[in-house]
Each structure stands twice: as structure tokens, then as C-alpha cells.
C-alpha positions in Angstrom: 58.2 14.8 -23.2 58.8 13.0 -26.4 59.9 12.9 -29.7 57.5 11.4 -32.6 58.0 12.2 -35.9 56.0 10.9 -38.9 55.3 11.2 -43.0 52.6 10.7 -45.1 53.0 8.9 -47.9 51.2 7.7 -50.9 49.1 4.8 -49.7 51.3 4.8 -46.6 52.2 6.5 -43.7 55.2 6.1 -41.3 55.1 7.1 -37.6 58.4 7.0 -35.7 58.7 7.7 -31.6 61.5 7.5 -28.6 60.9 5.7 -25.9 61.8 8.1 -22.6 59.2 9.3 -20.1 60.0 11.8 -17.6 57.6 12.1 -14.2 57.5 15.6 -12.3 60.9 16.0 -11.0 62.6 14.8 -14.1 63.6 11.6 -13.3 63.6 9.7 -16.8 62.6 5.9 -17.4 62.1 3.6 -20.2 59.1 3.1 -21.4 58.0 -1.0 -21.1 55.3 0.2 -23.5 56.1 1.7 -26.9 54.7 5.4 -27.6 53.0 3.8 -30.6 50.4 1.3 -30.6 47.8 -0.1 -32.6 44.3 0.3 -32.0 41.0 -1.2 -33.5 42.6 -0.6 -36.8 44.5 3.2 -36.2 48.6 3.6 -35.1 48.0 6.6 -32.1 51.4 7.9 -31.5 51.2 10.3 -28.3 53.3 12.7 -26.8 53.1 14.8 -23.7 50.5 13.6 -20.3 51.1 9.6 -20.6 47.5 10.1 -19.1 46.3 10.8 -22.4 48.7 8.2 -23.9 47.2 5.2 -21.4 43.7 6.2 -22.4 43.8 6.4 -26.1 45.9 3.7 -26.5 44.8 1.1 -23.9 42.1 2.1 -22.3 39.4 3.3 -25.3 37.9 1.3 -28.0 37.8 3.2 -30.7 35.3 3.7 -33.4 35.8 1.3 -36.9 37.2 3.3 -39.3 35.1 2.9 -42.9 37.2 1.1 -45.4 37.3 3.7 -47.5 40.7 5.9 -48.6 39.0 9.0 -49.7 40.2 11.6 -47.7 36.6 14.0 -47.6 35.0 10.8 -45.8 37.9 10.2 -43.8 38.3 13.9 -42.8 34.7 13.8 -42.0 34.4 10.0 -39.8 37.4 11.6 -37.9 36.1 14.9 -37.0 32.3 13.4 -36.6 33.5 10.4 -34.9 36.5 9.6 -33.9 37.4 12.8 -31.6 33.8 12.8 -30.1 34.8 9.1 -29.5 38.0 10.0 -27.9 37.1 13.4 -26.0 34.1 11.4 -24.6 36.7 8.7 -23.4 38.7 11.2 -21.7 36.0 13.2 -19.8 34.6 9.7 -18.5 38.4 9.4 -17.2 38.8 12.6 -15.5 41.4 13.6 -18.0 39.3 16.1 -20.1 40.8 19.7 -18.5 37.7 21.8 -20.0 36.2 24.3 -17.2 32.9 25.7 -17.4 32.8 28.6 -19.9 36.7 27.2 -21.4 36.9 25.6 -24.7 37.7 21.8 -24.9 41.4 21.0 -24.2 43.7 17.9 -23.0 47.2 17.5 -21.8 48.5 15.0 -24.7 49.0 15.3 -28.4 48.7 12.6 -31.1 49.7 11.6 -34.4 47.1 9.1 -35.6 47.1 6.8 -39.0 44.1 5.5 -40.3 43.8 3.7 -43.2 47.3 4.8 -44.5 46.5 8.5 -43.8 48.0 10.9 -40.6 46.1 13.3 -39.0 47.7 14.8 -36.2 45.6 16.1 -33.3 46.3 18.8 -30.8 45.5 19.5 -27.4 42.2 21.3 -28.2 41.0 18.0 -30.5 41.3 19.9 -33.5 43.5 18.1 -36.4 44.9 19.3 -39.8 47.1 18.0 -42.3 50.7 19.4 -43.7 50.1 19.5 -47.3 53.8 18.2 -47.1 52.8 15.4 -45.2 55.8 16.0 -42.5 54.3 15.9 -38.7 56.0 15.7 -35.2 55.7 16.3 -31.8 56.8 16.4 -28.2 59.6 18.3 -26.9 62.5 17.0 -29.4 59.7 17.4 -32.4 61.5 20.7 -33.8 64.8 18.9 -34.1 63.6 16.3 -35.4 61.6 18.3 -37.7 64.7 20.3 -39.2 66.5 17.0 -39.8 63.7 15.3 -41.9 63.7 18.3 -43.6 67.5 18.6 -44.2 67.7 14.8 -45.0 65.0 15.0 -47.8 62.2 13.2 -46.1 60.0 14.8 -48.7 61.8 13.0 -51.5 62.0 9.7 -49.8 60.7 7.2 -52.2 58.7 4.6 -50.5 57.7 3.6 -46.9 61.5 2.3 -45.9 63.6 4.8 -47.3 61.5 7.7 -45.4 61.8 5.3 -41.8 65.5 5.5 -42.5 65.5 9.1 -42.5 63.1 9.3 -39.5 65.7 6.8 -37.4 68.5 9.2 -38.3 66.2 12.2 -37.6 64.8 11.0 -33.9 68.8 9.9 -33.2 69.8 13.6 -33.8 66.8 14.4 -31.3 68.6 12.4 -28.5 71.3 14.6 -28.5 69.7 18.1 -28.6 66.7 16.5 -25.9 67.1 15.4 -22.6 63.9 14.2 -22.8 64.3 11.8 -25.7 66.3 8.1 -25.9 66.4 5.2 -28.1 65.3 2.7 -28.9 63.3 4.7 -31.5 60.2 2.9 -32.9 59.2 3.0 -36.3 55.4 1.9 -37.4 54.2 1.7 -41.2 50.3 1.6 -41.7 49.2 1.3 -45.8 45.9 2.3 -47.3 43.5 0.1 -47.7 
């Protein structure tokens, strides 16, 4: 349970993120750690199993990404590379949920910048991009979603004012979610 929200810009990206976790019988904590790190070079942003969260984030070293801002190579190192890199991690840590004969799938979803760009990626490790460039997630993701949308996140003009309008848009999450709380944290990541 979550609520990350994030835009892609030109030559940068913004990821924003709450910071309540929830266990089993919906007891809710603050998280010590923030929902967005960096990583070898990439802001993961992850929502749903913190299992998934604790691996990609912490426990995974991720390949290099290629200096390089052209999205073809980018959208190829990511789906050659990194998500190999990262499902491999997770079956060697038990989290991997595939069964024989079932197609790949994990319990977490990310939002990942790399070199300025967003690629989101779901629970069956596949990834696309909004031609927008609006992306969320989590349980409070559609409210945050129709507030960025209603504040003009698509005409925010540079990196600040569009993580003014995700702060305002992850505050309105709070009070639709139980599952979201401030502090909200904002990350910026530029091109290279």
C-alpha cells in the first residue's frame, strides 16, 4: 500500500512517494526508510510487497546504465538487462512467485528513472511508457493520478513546478487512502 506518483520531463524526471507501510492486519507504521532510493545510478520507487522494495533497493546491485539518453538503447539495456538483472535477483531471494507452467510475476511494482527517463514496471516485469509522461502507483495512485491531472501536471514547466503539483497531488491522496501519510518524498533525476 502506497502512493507514488511521478512525471517525465524533458531531460528530467520527478518521482514523488508517501511514506506509510501497512503489515497483514493493517496496522500502519512509518517508514525509517524512504519508498525512493537511489541505486548504482537509477531512483526505484516501489509500491506494494516491501519484499520487493528491500531487494531492489538494498539488497541488488544493479546493472550500469550506458551513458547514453537515447531512448531505443535505453528501452533496449532495460528490457535486455536491467529486468533480467532484477527478476534474477528476486528468484535468488525467494521472492519470484512464478510456478511451473505460470508466466513470470512479483508482488511489488516500480517506477524507475534512469538517466532522466521513467519506465514503470509491473508485476509481470513488463514496462511501458505514457506518451504523457504521467505514472503512479500503489493503492492511493488513482487519486493521485486525477489530481496531477486536474492541477496541470502536464503543463508544469520545469522539474520544480511539476514536484509542487505532485506534493499537493500525494497530500490529496492522504485523505481519500488509509494507506498513505506524509511526509511525502520528492526525488529529481536529469538526463545525462
Amino acid at each position: 500500500m502506497t502512493t507514488l506518483a511521478a512525471f517525465q520531463g524533458k531531460g528530467w524526471a520527478v518521482i514523488a512517494a508517501d511514506s506509510r507501510a501497512t503489515d497483514d492486519t493493517g496496522r500502519v507504521f512509518d517508514l525509517s526508510n524512504h519508498k525512493i532510493v537511489e541505486n548504482n545510478g537509477y531512483l526505484i520507487a516501489v509500491s506494494g510487497a516491501s519484499r520487493g522494495g528491500n531487494i531492489a533497493q538494498q539488497g541488488w546491485n544493479p546493472p550500469k546504465p550506458p551513458l547514453t539518453n537515447d531512448i531505443n538503447k535505453l528501452d533496449v539495456f532495460m528490457t535486455k538487462k536491467f529486468i533480467p538483472s532484477l527478476r534474477k535477483a528476486f528468484i535468488d531471494a525467494g521472492f519470484d512467485g512464478k510456478e511451473d507452467g505460470d508466466a513470470a510475476w512479483q508482488d511489488a511494482g516500480f517506477l524507475v528513472a534512469v538517466n532522466g527517463i521513467i519506465y514503470p514496471i509491473f508485476n509481470d516485469y513488463s514496462w511501458d511508457r505514457d506518451a504523457r509522461g504521467i505514472y503512479y502507483g500503489g493503492s492511493g495512485g488513482d487519486v493521485a493520478l486525477g489530481a496531477m491531472a486536474a492541477l496541470g501536471i502536464e503543463k508544469a514547466k520545469d522539474e520544480h513546478a511539476a514536484s509542487k503539483i505532485m506534493q499537493k497531488a500525494i497530500e490529496i491522496a492522504t485523505k481519500f487512502d488509509a494507506y498513505t501519510s506524509a511526509p511525502i518524498h520528492i526525488r529529481i533525476q536529469y538526463a545525462r
